[in-house]
C-alpha positions as CSV (number, residue, x, y, z in Angstrom):
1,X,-5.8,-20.6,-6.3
2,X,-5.0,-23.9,-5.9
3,X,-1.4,-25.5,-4.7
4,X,0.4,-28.2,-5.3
5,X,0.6,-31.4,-2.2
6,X,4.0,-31.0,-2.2
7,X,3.9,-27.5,-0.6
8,X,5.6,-23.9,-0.8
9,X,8.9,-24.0,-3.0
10,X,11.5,-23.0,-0.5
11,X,13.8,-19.4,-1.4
12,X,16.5,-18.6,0.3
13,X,17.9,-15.6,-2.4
14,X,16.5,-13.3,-4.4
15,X,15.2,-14.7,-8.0
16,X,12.4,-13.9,-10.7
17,X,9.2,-16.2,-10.4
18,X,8.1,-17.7,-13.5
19,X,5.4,-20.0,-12.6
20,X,2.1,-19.6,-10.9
21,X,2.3,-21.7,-7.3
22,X,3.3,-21.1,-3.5
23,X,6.6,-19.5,-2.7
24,X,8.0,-19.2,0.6
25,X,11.1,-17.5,2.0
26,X,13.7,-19.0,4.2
27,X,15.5,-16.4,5.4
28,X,16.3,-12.5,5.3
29,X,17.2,-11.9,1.9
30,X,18.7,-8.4,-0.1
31,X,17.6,-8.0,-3.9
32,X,14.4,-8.4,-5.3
33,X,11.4,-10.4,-6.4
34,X,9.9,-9.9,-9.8
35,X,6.8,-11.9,-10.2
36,X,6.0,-12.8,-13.6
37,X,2.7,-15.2,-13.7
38,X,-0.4,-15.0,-12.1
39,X,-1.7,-17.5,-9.3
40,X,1.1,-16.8,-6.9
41,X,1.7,-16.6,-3.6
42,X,4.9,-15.5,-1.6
43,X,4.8,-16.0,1.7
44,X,7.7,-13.9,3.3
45,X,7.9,-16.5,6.0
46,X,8.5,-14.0,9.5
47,X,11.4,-12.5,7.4
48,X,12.7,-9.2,5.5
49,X,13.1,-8.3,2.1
50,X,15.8,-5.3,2.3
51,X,15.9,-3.5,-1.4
52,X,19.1,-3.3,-3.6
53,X,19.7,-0.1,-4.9
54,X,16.4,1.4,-7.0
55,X,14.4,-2.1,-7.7
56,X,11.6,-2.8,-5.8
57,X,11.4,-5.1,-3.4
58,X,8.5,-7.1,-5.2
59,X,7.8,-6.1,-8.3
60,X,4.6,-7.9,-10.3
61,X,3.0,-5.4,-12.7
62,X,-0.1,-6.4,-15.0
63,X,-0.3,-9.9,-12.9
64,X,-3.6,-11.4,-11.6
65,X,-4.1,-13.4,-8.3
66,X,-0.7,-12.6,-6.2
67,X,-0.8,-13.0,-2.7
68,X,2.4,-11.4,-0.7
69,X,2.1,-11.9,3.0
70,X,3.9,-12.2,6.5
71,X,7.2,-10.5,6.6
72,X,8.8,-6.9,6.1
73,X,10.1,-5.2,3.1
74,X,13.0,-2.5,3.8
75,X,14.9,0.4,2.3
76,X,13.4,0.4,-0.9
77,X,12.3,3.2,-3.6
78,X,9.3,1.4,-3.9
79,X,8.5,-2.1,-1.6
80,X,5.5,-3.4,-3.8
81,X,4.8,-2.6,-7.1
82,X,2.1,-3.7,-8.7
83,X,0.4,-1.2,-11.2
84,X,-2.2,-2.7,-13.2
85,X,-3.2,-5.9,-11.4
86,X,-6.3,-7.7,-10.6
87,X,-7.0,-9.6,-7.3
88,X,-3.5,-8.2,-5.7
89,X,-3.5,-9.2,-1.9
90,X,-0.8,-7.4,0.6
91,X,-1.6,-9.7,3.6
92,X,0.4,-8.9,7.6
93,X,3.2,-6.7,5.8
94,X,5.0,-4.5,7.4
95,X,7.1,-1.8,5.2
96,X,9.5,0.6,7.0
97,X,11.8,3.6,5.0
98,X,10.8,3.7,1.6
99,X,11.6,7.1,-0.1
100,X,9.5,6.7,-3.3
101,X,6.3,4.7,-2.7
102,X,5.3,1.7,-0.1
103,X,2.7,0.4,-2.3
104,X,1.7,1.0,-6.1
105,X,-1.8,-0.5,-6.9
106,X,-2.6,2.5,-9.5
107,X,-4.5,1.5,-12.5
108,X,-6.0,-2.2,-11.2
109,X,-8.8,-3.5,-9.6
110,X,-10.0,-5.9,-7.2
111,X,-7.2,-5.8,-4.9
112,X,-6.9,-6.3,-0.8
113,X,-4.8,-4.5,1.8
114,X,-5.1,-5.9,5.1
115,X,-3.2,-6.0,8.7
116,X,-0.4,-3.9,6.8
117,X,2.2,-1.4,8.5
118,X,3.9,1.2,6.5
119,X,5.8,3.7,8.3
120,X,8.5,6.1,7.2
121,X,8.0,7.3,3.8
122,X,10.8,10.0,3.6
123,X,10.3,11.7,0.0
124,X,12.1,11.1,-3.4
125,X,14.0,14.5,-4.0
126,X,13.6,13.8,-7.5
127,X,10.2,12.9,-7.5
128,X,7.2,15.3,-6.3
129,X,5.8,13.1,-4.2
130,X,6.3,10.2,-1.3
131,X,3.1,8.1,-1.4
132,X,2.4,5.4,1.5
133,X,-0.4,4.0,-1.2
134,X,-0.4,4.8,-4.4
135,X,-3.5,3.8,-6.1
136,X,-5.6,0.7,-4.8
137,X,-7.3,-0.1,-7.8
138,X,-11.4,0.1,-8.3
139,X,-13.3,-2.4,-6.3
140,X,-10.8,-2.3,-4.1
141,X,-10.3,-2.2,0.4
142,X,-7.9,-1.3,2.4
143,X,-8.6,-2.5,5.9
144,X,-7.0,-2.9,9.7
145,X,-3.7,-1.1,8.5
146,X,-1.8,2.0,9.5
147,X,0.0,4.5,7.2
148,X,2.3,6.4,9.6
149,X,4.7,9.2,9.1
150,X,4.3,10.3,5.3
151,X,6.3,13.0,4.4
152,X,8.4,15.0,1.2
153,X,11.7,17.1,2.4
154,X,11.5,19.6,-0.7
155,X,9.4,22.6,-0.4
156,X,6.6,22.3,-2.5
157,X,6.6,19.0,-2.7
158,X,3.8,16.7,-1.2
159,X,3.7,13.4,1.3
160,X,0.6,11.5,0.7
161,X,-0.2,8.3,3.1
162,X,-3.1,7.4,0.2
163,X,-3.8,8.4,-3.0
164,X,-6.9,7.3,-4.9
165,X,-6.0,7.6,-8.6
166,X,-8.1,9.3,-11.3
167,X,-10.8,6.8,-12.0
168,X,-11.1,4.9,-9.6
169,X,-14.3,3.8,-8.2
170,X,-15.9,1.7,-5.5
171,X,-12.4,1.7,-3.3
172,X,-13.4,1.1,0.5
173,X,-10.9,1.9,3.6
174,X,-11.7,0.5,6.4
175,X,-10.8,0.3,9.8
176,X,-7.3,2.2,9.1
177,X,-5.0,4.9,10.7
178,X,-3.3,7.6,9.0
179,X,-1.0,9.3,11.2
180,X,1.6,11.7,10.8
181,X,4.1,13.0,13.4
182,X,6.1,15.5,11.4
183,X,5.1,19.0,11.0
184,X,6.4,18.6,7.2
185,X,4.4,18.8,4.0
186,X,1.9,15.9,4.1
187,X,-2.0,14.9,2.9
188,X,-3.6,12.2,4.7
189,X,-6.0,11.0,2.1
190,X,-6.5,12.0,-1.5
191,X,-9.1,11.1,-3.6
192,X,-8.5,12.7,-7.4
193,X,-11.4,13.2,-10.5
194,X,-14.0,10.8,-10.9
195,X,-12.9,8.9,-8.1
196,X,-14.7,7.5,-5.2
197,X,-14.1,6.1,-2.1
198,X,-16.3,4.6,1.1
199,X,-14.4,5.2,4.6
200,X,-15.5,2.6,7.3
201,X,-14.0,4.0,10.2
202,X,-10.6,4.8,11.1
203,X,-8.2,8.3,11.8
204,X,-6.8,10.9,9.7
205,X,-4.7,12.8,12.4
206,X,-1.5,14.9,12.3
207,X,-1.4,15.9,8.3
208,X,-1.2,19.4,7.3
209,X,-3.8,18.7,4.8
210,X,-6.2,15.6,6.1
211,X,-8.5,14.8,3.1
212,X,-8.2,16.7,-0.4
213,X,-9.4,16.2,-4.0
214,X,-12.6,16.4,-6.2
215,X,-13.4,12.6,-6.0
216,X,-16.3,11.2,-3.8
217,X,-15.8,10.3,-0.3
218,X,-18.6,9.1,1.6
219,X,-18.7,7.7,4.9
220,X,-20.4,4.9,7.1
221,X,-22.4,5.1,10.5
222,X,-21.5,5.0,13.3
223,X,-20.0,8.5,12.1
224,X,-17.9,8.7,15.8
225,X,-15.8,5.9,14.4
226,X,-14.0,7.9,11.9
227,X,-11.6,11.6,13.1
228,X,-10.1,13.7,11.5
229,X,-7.6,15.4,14.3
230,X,-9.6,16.0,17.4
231,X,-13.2,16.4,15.7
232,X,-15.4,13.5,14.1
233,X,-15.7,14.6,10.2
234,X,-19.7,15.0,9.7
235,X,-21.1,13.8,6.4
236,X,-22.3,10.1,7.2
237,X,-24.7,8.4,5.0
């Protein structure tokens, strides 16, 4: 991507992005971004993006090269959602009290999570599950983040800090903390059919359920760099 001399396009409210260039905010805003074209950035500036009722607080499905970095997103169903992208990039975000989702990636590929905080997924009553990540998309990483406190009120019903969707291959995490402090119904990681899934170090600590699923999961020396509660998981390649 490539962006114009003048520089970012100053927002100071809510509004739909119709053109591919750098957008930055200007100040803590309530409502919602919908991002419709590709080659876009949106550089939350230092500030927050608090959700109005069930919207997202970005929303930018089937969109290619979207860069959303440096700032919070609050109180939302779901903070980003991006099913169906290609080269998606959630850059120093930090996402606190989502009930729904933090993060939909499901169905894309080639995307990038880095240096992001989500904490405080409390659990859609309606839905079955509260997902910190759901979905990163084949050929995808998730790296240098933390997933913290995952969680679904309704008995029966799951929290899941990551989900690695049916189908998706070649998805790397890396260097990143899952940690749950609520003794509720949670799953750190899970990797679903014909799915696979490289973990680079990291810790799975505090879910009921660490790792589940019939996908692949393999693992890279030095094995000590990746735990599962107290114990390191064995298994390295």
């Amino acid at each position: 991507m490539s962006w114009p001399a003048s520089g970012p396009k100053a927002l100071d409210a809510a509004t739909p992005i119709l053109q591919p260039g750098h957008y930055e905010i200007t100040r803590d805003i309530t409502g919602s971004f919908q991002i419709d074209a590709d080659d876009v950035s949106l550089d939350l500036g230092g500030y927050t993006i608090i959700c109005a009722a069930d919207t997202p607080g970005i929303s930018a499905p089937e969109r290619k090269r979207v860069i959303v970095r440096n700032g919070t997103i609050t109180d939302c169903r779901i903070a980003v959602n991006a099913p169906y992208g290609e080269n998606i990039t959630i850059d120093h975000i930090k996402i606190v009290d989502t009930t729904f989702m933090a993060v939909n990636l499901s169905c894309g590929s080639h995307n990038n999570v880095r240096h992001v905080h989500i904490e405080n997924v409390t659990g859609d009553p309606e839905e079955n599950y509260g997902v910190g990540i759901n979905g990163l998309g084949s050929y995808s990483t998730i790296e240098d983040s933390i997933i913290l406190n995952v969680n679904h009120p309704e008995p029966g019903h799951e929290g899941v800090a990551i989900i690695v969707s049916d189908g998706e291959t070649a998805v790397t995490i890396r260097r990143t903390t899952l940690l749950n402090r609520l003794s509720k119904n949670n799953i750190g990681l899970w990797v679903a059919e014909n799915s696979s899934v490289v973990i680079d170090g990291g810790y799975i600590k505090g879910f009921e359920r660490p790792l589940e699923g019939p996908g692949k999961v393999e693992y890279v020396q030095p094995c000590k760099s990746f735990y599962i509660g107290a114990l390191h998981l064995a298994g390295c390649r």
